[in-house]
Kinemage of the C-alpha trace (Angstrom):
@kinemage 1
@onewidth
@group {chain A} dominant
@subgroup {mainchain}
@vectorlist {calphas} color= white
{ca unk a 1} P -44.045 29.337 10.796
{ca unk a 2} L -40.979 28.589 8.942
{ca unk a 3} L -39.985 25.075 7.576
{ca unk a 4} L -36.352 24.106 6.676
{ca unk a 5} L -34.510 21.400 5.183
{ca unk a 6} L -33.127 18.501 7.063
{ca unk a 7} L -30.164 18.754 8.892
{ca unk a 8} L -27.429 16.482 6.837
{ca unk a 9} L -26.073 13.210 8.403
{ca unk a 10} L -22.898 12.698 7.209
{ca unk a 11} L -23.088 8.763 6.244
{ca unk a 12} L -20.441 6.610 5.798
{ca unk a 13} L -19.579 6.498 1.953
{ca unk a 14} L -19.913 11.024 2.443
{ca unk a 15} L -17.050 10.178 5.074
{ca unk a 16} L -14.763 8.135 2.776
{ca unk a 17} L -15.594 10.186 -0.447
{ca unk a 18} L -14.028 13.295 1.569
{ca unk a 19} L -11.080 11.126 3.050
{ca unk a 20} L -10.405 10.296 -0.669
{ca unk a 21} L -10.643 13.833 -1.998
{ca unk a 22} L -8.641 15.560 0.756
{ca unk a 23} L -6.087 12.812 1.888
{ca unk a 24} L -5.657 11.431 5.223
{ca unk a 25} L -3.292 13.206 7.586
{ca unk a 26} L -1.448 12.495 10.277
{ca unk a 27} L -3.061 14.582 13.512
{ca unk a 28} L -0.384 16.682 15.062
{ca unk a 29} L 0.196 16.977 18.261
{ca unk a 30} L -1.781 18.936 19.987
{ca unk a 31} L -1.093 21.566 22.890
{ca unk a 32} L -4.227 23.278 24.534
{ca unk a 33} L -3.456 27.179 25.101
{ca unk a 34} L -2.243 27.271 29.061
{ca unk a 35} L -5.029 27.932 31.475
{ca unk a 36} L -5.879 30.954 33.196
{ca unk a 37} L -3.528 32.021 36.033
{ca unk a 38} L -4.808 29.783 39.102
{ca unk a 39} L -6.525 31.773 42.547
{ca unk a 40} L -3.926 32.715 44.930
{ca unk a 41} L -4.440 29.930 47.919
{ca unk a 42} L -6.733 31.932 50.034
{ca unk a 43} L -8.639 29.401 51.648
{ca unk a 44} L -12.054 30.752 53.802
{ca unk a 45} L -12.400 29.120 56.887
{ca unk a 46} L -15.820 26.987 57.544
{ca unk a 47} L -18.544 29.557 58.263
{ca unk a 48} L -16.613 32.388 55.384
{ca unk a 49} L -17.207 33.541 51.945
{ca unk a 50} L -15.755 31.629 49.680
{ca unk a 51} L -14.057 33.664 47.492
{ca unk a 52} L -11.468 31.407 45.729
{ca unk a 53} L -9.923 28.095 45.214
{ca unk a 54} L -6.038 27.033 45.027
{ca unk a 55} L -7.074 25.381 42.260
{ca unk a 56} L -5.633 25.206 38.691
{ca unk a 57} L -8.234 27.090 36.114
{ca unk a 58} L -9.457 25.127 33.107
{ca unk a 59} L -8.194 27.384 30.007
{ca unk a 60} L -10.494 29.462 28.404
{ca unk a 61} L -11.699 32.165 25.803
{ca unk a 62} L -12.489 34.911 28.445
{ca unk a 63} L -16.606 33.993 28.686
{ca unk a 64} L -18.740 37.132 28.191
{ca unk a 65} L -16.113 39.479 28.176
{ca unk a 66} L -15.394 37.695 24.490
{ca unk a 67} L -18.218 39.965 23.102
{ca unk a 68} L -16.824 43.013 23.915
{ca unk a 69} L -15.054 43.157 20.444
{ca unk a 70} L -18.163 42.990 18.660
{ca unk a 71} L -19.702 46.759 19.019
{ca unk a 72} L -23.073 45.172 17.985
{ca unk a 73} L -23.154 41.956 20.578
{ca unk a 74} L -21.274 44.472 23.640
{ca unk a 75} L -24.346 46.688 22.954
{ca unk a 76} L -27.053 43.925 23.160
{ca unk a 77} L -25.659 42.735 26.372
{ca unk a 78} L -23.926 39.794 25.467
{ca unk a 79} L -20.589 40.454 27.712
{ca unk a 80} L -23.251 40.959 30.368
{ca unk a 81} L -21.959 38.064 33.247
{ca unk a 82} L -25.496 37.517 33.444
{ca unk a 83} L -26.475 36.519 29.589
{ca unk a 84} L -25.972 33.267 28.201
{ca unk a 85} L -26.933 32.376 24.424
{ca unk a 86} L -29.885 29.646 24.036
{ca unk a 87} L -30.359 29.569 20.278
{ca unk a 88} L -33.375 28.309 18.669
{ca unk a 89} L -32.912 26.395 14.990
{ca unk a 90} L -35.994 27.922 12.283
{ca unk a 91} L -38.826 28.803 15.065
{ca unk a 92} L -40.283 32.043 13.499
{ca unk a 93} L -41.844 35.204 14.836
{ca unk a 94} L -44.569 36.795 13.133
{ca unk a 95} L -46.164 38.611 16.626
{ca unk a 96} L -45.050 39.871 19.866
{ca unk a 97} L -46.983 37.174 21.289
{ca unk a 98} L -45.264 34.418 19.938
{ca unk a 99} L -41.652 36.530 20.692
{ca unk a 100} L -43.097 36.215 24.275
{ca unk a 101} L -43.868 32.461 24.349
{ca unk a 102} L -40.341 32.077 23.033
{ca unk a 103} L -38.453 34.074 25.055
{ca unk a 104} L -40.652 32.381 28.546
{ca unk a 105} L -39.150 29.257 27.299
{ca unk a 106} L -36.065 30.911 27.595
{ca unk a 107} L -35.036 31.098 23.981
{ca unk a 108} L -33.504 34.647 23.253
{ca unk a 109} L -31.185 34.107 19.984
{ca unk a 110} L -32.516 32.720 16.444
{ca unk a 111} L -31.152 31.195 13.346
{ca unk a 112} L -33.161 30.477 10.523
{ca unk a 113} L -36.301 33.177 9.651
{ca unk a 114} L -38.625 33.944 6.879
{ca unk a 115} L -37.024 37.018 4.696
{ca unk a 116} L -40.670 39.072 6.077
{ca unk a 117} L -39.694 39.158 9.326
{ca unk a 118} L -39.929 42.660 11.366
{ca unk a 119} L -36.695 43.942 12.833
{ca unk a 120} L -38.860 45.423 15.641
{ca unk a 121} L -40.527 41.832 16.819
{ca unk a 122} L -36.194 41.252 18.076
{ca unk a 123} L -35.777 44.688 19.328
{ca unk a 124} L -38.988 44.827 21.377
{ca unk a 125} L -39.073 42.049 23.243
{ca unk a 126} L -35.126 41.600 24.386
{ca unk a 127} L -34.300 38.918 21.440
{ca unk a 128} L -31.796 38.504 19.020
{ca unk a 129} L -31.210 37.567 15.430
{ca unk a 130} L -27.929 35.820 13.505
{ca unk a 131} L -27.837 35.666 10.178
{ca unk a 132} L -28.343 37.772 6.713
{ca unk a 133} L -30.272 40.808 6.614
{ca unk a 134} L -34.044 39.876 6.058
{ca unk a 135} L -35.636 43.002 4.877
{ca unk a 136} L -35.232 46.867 4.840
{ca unk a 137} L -36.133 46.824 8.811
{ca unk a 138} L -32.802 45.773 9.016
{ca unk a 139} L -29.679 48.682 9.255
{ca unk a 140} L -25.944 49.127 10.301
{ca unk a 141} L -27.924 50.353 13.684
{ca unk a 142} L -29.828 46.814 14.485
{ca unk a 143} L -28.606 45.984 17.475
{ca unk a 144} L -30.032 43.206 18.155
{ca unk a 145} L -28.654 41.900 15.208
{ca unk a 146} L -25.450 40.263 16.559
{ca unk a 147} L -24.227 38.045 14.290
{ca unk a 148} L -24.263 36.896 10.593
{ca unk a 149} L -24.524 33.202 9.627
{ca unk a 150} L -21.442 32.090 7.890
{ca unk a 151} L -22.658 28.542 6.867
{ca unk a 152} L -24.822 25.131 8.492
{ca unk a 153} L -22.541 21.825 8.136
{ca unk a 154} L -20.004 22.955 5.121
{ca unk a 155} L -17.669 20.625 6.226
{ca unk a 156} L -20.622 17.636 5.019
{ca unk a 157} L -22.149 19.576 2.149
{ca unk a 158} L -18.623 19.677 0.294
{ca unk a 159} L -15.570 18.520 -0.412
{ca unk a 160} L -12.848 19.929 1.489
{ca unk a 161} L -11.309 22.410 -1.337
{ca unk a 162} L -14.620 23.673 -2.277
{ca unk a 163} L -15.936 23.947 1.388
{ca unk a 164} L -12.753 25.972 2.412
{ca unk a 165} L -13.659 28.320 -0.494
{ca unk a 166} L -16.765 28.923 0.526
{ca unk a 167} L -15.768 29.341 4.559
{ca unk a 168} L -13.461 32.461 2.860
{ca unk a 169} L -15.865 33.726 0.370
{ca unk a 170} L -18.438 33.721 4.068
{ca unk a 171} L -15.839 35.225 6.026
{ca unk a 172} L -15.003 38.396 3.330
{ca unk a 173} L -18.771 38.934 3.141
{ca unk a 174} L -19.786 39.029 6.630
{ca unk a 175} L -18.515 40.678 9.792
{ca unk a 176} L -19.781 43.756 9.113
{ca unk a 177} L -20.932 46.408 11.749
{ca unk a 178} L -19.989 44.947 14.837
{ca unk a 179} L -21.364 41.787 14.215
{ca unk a 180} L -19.707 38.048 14.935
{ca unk a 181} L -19.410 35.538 12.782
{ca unk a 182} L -20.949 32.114 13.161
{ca unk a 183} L -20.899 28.844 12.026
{ca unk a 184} L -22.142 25.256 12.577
{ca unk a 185} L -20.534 21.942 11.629
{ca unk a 186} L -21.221 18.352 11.469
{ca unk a 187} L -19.937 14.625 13.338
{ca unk a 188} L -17.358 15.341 10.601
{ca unk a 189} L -15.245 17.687 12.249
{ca unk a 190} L -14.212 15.504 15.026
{ca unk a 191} L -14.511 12.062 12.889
{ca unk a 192} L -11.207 10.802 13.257
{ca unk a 193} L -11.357 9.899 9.583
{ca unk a 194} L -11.747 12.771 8.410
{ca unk a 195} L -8.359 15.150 7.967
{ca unk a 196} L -7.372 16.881 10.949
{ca unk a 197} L -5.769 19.908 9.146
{ca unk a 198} L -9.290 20.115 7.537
{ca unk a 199} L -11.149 20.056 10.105
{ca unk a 200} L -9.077 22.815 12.398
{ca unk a 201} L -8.812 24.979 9.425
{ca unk a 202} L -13.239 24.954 9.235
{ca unk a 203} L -13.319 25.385 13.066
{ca unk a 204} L -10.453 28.180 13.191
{ca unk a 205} L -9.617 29.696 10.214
{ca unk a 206} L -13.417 31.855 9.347
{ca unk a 207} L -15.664 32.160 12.284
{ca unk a 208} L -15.606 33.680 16.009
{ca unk a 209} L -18.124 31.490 17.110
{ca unk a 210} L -18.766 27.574 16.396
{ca unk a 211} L -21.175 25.098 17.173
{ca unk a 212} L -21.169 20.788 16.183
{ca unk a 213} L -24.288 18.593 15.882
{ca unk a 214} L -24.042 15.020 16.283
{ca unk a 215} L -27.363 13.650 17.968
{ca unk a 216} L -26.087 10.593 19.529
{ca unk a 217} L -29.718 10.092 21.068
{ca unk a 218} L -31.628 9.523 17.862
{ca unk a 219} L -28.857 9.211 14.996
{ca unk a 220} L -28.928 5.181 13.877
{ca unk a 221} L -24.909 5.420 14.500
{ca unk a 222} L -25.084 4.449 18.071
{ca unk a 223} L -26.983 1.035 16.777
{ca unk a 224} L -24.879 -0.135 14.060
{ca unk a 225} L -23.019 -3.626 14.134
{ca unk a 226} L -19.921 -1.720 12.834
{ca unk a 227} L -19.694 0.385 15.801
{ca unk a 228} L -16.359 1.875 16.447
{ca unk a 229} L -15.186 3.189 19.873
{ca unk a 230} L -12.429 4.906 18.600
{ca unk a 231} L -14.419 6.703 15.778
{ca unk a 232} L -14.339 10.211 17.854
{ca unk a 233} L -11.781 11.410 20.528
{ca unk a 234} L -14.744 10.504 23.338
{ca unk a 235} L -13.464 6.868 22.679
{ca unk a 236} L -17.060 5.958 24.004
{ca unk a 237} L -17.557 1.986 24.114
{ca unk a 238} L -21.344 1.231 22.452
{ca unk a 239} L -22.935 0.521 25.159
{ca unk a 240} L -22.545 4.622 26.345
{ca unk a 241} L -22.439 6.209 23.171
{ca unk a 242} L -26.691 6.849 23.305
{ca unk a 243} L -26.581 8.559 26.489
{ca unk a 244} L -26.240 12.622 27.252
{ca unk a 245} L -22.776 12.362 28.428
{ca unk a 246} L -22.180 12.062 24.536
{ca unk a 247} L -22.932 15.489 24.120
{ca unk a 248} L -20.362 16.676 26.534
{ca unk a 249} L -18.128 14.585 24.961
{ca unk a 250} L -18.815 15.904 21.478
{ca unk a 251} L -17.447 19.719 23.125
{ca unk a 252} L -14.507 17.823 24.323
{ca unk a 253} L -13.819 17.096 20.723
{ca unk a 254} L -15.127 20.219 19.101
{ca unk a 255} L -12.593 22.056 21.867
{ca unk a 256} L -9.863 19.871 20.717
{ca unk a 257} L -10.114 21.434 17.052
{ca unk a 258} L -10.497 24.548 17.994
{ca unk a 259} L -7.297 24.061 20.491
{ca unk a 260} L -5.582 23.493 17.890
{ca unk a 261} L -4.538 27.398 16.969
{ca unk a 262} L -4.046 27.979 20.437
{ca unk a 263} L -6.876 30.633 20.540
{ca unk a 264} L -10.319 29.793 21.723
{ca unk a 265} L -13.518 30.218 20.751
{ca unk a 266} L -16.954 30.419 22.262
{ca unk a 267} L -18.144 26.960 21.283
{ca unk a 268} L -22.201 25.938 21.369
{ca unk a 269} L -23.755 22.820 20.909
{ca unk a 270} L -26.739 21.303 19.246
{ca unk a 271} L -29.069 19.235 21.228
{ca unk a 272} L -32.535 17.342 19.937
{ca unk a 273} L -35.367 18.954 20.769
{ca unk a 274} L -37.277 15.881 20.229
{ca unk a 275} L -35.526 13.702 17.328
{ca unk a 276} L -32.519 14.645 14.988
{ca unk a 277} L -33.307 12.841 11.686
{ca unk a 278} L -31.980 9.436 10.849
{ca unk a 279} L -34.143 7.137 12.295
{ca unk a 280} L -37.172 6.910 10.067
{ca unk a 281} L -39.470 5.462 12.859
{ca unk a 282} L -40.358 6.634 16.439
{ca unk a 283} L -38.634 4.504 18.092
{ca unk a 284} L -35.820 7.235 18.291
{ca unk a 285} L -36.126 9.849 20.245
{ca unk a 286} L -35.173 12.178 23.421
{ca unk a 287} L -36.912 11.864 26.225
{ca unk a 288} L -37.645 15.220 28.342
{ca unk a 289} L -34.953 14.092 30.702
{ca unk a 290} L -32.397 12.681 28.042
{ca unk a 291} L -32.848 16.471 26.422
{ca unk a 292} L -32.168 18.443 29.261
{ca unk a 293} L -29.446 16.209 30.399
{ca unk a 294} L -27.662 15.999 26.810
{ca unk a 295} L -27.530 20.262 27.525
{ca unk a 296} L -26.279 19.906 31.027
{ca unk a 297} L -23.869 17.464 29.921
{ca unk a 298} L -22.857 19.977 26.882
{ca unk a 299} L -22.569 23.087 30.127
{ca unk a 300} L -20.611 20.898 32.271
{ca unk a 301} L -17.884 20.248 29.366
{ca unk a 302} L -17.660 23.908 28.847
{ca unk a 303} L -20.344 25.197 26.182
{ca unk a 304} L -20.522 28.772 26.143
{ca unk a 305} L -24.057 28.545 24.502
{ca unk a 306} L -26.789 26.157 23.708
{ca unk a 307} L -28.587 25.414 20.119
{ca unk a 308} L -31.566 23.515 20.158
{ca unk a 309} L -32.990 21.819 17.001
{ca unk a 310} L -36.784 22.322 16.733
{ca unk a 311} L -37.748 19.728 13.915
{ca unk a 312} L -38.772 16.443 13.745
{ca unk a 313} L -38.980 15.282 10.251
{ca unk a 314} L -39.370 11.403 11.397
{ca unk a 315} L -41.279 9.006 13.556
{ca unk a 316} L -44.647 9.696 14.495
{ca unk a 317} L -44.241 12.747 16.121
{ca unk a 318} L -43.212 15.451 12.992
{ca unk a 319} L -42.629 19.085 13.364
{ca unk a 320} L -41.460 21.759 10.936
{ca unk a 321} L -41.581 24.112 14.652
{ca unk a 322} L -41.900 22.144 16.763
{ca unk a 323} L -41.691 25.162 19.747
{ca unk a 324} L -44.487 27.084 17.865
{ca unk a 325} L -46.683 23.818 17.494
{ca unk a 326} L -46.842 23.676 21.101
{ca unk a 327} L -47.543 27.271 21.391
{ca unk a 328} L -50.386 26.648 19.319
{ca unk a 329} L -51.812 23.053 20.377
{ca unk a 330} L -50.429 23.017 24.301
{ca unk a 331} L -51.254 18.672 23.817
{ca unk a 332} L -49.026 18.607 20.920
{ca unk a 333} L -46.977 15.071 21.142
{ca unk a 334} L -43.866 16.858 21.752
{ca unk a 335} L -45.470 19.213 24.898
{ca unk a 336} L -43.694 17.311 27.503
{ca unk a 337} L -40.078 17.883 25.548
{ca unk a 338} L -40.592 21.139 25.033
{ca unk a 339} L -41.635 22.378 28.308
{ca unk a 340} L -39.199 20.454 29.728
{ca unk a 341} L -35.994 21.830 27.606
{ca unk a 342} L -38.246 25.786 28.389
{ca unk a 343} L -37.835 24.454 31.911
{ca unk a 344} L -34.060 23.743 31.421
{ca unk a 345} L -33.563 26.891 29.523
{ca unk a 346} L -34.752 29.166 32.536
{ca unk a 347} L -32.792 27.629 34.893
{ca unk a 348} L -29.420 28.463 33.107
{ca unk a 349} L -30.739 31.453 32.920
{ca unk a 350} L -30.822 31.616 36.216
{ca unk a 351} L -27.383 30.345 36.951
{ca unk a 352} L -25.751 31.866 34.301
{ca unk a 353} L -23.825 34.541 36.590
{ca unk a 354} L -22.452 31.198 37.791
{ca unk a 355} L -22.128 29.357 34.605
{ca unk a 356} L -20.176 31.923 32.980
{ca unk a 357} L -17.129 32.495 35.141
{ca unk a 358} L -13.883 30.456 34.460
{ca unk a 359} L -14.058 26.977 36.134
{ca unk a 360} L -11.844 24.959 38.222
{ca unk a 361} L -9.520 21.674 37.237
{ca unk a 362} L -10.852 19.023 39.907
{ca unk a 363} L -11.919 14.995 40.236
{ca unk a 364} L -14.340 14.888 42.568
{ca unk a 365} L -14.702 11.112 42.142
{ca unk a 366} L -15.232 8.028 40.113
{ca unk a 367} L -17.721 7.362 37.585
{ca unk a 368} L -18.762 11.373 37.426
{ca unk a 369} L -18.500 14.446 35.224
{ca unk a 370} L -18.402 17.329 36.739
{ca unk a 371} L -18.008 21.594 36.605
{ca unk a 372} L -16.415 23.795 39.815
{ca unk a 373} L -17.186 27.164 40.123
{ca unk a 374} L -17.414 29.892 42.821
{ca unk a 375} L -19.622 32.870 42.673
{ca unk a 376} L -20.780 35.043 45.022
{ca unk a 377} L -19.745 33.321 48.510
{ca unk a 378} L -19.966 29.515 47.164
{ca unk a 379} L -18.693 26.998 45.210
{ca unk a 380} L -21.360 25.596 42.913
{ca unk a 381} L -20.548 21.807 41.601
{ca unk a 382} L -22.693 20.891 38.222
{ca unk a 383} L -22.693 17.310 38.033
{ca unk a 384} L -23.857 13.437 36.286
{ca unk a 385} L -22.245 10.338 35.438
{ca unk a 386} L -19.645 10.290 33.007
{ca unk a 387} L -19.748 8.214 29.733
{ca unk a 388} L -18.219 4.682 31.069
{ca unk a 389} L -20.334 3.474 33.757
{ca unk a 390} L -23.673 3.339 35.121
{ca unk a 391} L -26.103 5.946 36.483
{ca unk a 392} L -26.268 5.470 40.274
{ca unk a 393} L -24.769 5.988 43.505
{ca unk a 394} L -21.782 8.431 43.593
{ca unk a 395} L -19.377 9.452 45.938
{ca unk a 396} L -17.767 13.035 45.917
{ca unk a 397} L -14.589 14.070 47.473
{ca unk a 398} L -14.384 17.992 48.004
{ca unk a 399} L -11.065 20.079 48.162
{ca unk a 400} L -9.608 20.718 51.441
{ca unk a 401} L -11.205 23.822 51.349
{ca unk a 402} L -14.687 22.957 51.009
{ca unk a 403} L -14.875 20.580 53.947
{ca unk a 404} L -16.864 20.840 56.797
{ca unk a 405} L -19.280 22.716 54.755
{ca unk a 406} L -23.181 22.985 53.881
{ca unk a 407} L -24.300 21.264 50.336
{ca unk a 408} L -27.170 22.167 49.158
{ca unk a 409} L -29.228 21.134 45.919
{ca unk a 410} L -30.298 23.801 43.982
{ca unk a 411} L -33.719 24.194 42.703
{ca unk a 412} L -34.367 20.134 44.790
{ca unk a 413} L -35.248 21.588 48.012
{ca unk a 414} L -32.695 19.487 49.858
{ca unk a 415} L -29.107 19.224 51.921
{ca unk a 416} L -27.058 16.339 51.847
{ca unk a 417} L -24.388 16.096 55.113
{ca unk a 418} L -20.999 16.084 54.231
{ca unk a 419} L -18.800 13.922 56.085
{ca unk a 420} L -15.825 14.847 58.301
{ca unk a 421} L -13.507 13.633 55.862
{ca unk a 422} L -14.742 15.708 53.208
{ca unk a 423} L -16.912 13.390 51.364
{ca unk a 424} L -20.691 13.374 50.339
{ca unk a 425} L -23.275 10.756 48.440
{ca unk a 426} L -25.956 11.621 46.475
{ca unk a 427} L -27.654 9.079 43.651
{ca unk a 428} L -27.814 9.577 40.082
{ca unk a 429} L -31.095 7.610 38.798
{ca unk a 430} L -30.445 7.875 35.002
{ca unk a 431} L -27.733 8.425 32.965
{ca unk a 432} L -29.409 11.512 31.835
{ca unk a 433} L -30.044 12.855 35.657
{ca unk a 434} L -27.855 15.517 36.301
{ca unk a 435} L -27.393 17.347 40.252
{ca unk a 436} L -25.906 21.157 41.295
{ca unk a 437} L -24.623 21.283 44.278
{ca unk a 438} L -23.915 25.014 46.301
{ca unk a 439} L -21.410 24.752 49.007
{ca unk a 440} L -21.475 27.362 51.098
């Protein structure tokens, strides 16, 4: 197995030392690119396909069909409707058995690998690898090769000038044969002390696909007596900030950067697997259900992909692999998290025909967070609480098309009546619990 350095946590003095180096600026204002063009208003009576919404679309970067300009991605299937990245952080392969175990827990892209690592363990078994190439089983015709690795958290290991030189010196190196380029950042790209002309310019400037970690369930931030609500664009009071909706949040933010061109990107996010450094004890850490929601949270506020981080380097529970560990020792402390978030994994998996066409603008309520779709005859409505009140009871109120309609709860084996006004209930038990709804 492969072991990796810690992931950096941008502390305070790193935040003000860059501030100083780079100067402050002013943030701009900021105009998202306009959405798609909206469904024409053909509304399907009760008992009909639904085939559309008169709905405004939320504005996006195309979904799959994005990977069609990268000859090598296009090839592996990623513009397939059906194919949705879930990228695992240093788990390596040295079998097809352990390619298997991996890709049943619904992990099917990699970053991070040890330089003797067979081409053929990728191309066999339907997985893919980002990053340099490892050995001579590598060539311009790897096609499961889709990607090369610009750099992980530039924007914390340097100081703006010399970070920016090294995103350029990346960018002419890589992008070769049909591959995308990808990068990763840190809580400094949408720390609102940190310059906004920086921070756009990592995000837009070098890569065509970028991903944030900030693990608001196990990073000491949420704890501290200086605690500042306005520190990130979420404007999360304290109380919230350790919860999943965080991490849907933190896309909100990333998606505000990356706005900022107006051309989008895929964006991913980073979620704990089972702790993200920083808190030197156990008494930090994701539940299964906090992991699973902090993902669903990250879908519902558009994530094109998932990244999970598969190290625990604190507490009582460590982990250089923390996937493979399991593999190997199925009572391994973090079994439950794992099987849970390889439980998680295959349902997206499952809805990603769903998941990956362009959503709808809609409030279904107070108190919630939600993501409308349609696909294939239904509307499908991913939701949890949002980041400002209390998991619970909720109330939804669905468009004037969707009323007098059947709501079901996938993969919960129940229906919940919807009222004659449009309106349904359904309770939220944690602030990590998240509900899909088909109405059909």
């Amino acid at each position: 197995m492969t072991t990796t350095r810690p992931r950096l946590l941008a502390a305070a003095s790193t935040i003000a030392a860059l501030v100083l180096a780079a100067g402050c600026t002013t943030a701009p204002t900021q105009t998202p690119p306009a959405s798609g063009p909206s469904a024409a208003p053909t509304a399907a009576a009760p008992g009909q396909p639904i085939t559309s919404l008169s709905l405004e679309r939320i504005p996006w970067e195309g979904g799959p069909a994005y990977y069609k300009k990268f000859a090598k991605a296009d090839a592996a299937g990623w513009s397939d409707p059906s194919f949705f990245p879930v990228l695992i952080w240093y788990n390596g392969i040295s079998s097809d058995a352990e390619a298997q175990y991996d890709k049943k827990m619904g992990f099917n892209t990699y970053v991070g690998m040890d330089k003797g690592t067979d081409y053929g363990l990728f191309q066999r078994n339907g997985l893919f690898w980002i990053g340099e190439k490892l050995n001579d089983s590598f060539n311009a015709q790897s096609t499961n090769w889709v990607g090369d690795f610009l750099e992980d958290e530039a924007d914390g290991r340097f100081e703006p000038k010399p970070g920016l030189a090294q995103m350029a010196k990346r960018k002419a190196e890589t992008g070769k044969e049909g591959r995308f380029r990808y990068s990763n950042f840190t809580q400094l790209i949408m720390n609102r002390d940190f310059p906004t002309g920086v921070a756009e310019d990592y995000v837009n400037n070098y890569s065509d696909v970028v991903s944030m970690d900030m693990y608001f369930y196990t990073v000491p931030y949420c704890s501290q007596a200086g605690y500042n609500p306005a520190q990130y664009p979420a404007n999360t009071g304290q109380k919230y900030c350790r919860t999943a909706a965080s991490y849907g949040r933190t896309v909100d933010a990333l998606r505000l950067r990356d706005a900022a061109d107006g051309k989008l990107l895929p964006l991913w996010n980073f979620v704990e697997i089972y702790n993200g450094m920083g808190s030197g004890n156990d008494d930090l850490k994701v539940t299964p259900e906090q992991a699973t929601g902090a993902a669903m949270s990250s879908i519902i506020h558009e994530a094109r992909g998932l990244a999970w981080f598969n190290q625990s380097f604190t507490g009582q529970c460590k982990g250089t692999s923390l996937v493979r560990e399991v593999q190997m020792n199925p009572n391994h402390c973090a079994a439950a998290n794992v099987n849970a978030v390889g439980a998680f994994n295959n349902q997206v998996h499952r809805l990603a025909p769903v998941i990956n066409t362009q959503s709808y603008k809609y409030k279904f309520g107070d108190g919630l967070d939600t993501m409308l779709k349609v696909h294939d005859g239904a509307a499908y409505v991913f939701a949890m609480v949002d980041n400002a009140s209390d998991p619970g009871q909720r109330t939804f109120q669905v468009p004037d098309e969707l009323k007098g309609r059947t709501v079901e709860v996938v993969d919960e084996n129940r229906t919940i009546p919807m009222n004659g006004d449009g309106t349904f209930t359904d309770n939220f038990a944690q602030e990590s619990s998240y509900h899909i709804y088909r109405i059909h």
